[in-house]
C-alpha positions, -999 to +999 in steps of 0.1 A: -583+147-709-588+160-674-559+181-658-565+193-619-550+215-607-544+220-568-530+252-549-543+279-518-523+306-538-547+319-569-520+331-589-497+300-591-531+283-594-540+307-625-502+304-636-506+264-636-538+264-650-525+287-685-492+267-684-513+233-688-535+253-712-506+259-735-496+227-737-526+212-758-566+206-757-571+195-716-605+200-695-591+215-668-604+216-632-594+235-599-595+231-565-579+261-536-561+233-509-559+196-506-596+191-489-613+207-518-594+184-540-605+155-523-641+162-517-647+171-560-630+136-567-651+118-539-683+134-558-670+114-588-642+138-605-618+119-623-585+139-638-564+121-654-534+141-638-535+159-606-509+189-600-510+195-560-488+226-540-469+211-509-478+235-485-514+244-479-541+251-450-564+225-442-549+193-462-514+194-473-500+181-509-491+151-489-521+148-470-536+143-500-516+119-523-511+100-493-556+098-494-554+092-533-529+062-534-550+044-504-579+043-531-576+022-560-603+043-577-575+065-585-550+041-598-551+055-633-544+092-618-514+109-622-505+131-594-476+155-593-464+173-565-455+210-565-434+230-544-409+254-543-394+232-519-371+206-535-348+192-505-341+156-508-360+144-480-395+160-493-388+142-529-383+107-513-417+114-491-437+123-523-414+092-540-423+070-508-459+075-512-460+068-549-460+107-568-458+099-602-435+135-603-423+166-590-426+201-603-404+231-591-420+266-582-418+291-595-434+273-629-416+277-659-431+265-696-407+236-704-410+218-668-447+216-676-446+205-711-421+178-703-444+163-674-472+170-698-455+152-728-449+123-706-478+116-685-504+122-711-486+099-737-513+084-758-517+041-752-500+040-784-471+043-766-469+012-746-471-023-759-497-043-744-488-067-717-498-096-742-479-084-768-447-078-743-453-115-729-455-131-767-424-105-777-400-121-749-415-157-748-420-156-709-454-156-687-472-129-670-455-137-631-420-136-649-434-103-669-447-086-636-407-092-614-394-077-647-413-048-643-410-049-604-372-049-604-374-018-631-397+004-609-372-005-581-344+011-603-364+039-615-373+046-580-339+046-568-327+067-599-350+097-593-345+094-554-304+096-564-303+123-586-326+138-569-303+145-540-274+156-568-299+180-576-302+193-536-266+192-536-258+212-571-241+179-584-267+167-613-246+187-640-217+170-631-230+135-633-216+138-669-208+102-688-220+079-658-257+098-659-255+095-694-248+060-688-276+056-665-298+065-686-288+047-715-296+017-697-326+026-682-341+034-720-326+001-729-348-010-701-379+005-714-372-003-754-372-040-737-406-036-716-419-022-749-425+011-731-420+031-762-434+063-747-409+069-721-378+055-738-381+083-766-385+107-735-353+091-721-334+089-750-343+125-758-316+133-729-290+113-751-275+144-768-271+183-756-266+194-721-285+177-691-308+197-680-321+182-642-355+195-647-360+175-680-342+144-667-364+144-633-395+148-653-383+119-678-376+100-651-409+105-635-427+098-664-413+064-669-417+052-634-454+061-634-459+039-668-442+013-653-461+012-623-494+013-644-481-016-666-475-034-636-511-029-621-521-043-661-502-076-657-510-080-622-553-079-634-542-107-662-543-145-658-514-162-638-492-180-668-458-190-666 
């Protein structure tokens, strides 16, 4: 698998870069600011996740995922946004534009394995859209507003805590987070969206940890949006 990996500053680049390394067998690529990035995948590089710093000369983090979600040739990428920023207001612009996650500086181990767990889940993970459809008994338009309506609630649940976090509130959240979560699994056990229900019902027991629930979060909302863009290349049945 393909892992690039975006930043002007060499060392967090080199820090990234190990971190990713440690965390299994990935190819991985790297580019010093947002225009590089862009001009390997226009030559035909194809990650299958893309880390990208915030803040850099030339393009910006933004700059960029904004460029990679107005080309469906990079539906299939994953692209997380670093920064040491993490303000509300910059997470529901990366959100907005459709980051599939959002990693703190400075890097630590855990927050990368957990994005890495979850965005590099094997396909075993998730239940065909045929499957899913036979499962339930419904058709692909009613499969694709079930899957709609989830991304809006994931969307709205990473945006939320999101600003907890900002505010220094996520570890108070306490039984209605937990709660939260418990339906949003339920959610993804029901999709058949195996993958990112064990990540979320991994926060079930212990101490939340906002880093870990973020990065679950994340995870789930990008396979949800994927599984969506499945149904939506299927035949129309009702």
């Amino acid at each position: 698998m393909k892992v690039l990996v975006v930043d002007d500053d060499v060392v967090s680049r080199m820090v990234l870069m190990h971190l990713v390394d440690s965390c299994g067998a990935y190819e991985i690529y790297e580019a010093e600011d947002g225009l590089d990035a862009w001009q390997q995948l226009q030559q035909g590089l194809r990650p299958a996740i893309l880390f990208c710093d915030l803040r850099m000369p030339r393009w910006s983090g933004m700059e960029l995922l904004a460029s990679v979600k107005a080309d469906r040739a990079f539906d299939s990428m994953h692209f997380i946004l670093a920064s040491s920023a993490s303000d509300h207001a910059t997470m529901a612009t990366a959100n907005s534009l459709g980051a599939d996650g959002y990693l703190a500086k400075p890097f630590e181990h855990d927050m990368v394995r957990v994005q890495m767990a979850g965005l590099a889940a094997s396909a075993d993970d998730v239940e065909s859209p045929f499957a899913t459809i036979a499962r339930l008994g419904i058709g692909s338009e009613r499969l694709l507003a079930y899957l709609v309506g989830f991304e809006t609630q994931l969307e709205a649940a990473v945006a939320e805590f999101g600003a907890a976090m900002a505010a220094g509130s996520a570890g108070d959240a306490g039984a209605d987070l937990r709660a939260r979560l418990g339906r949003l699994h339920a959610g993804c056990v029901t999709l058949g969206l195996a993958g990112p229900a064990a990540g979320l019902d991994a926060l079930a027991s212990g101490q939340l940890d906002s880093v870990r629930v973020q990065a679950a979060l994340a995870a789930a909302l990008a396979t949800v949006r994927e599984q969506g863009e499945r149904v939506r290349r299927m035949p129309v049945t009702e």
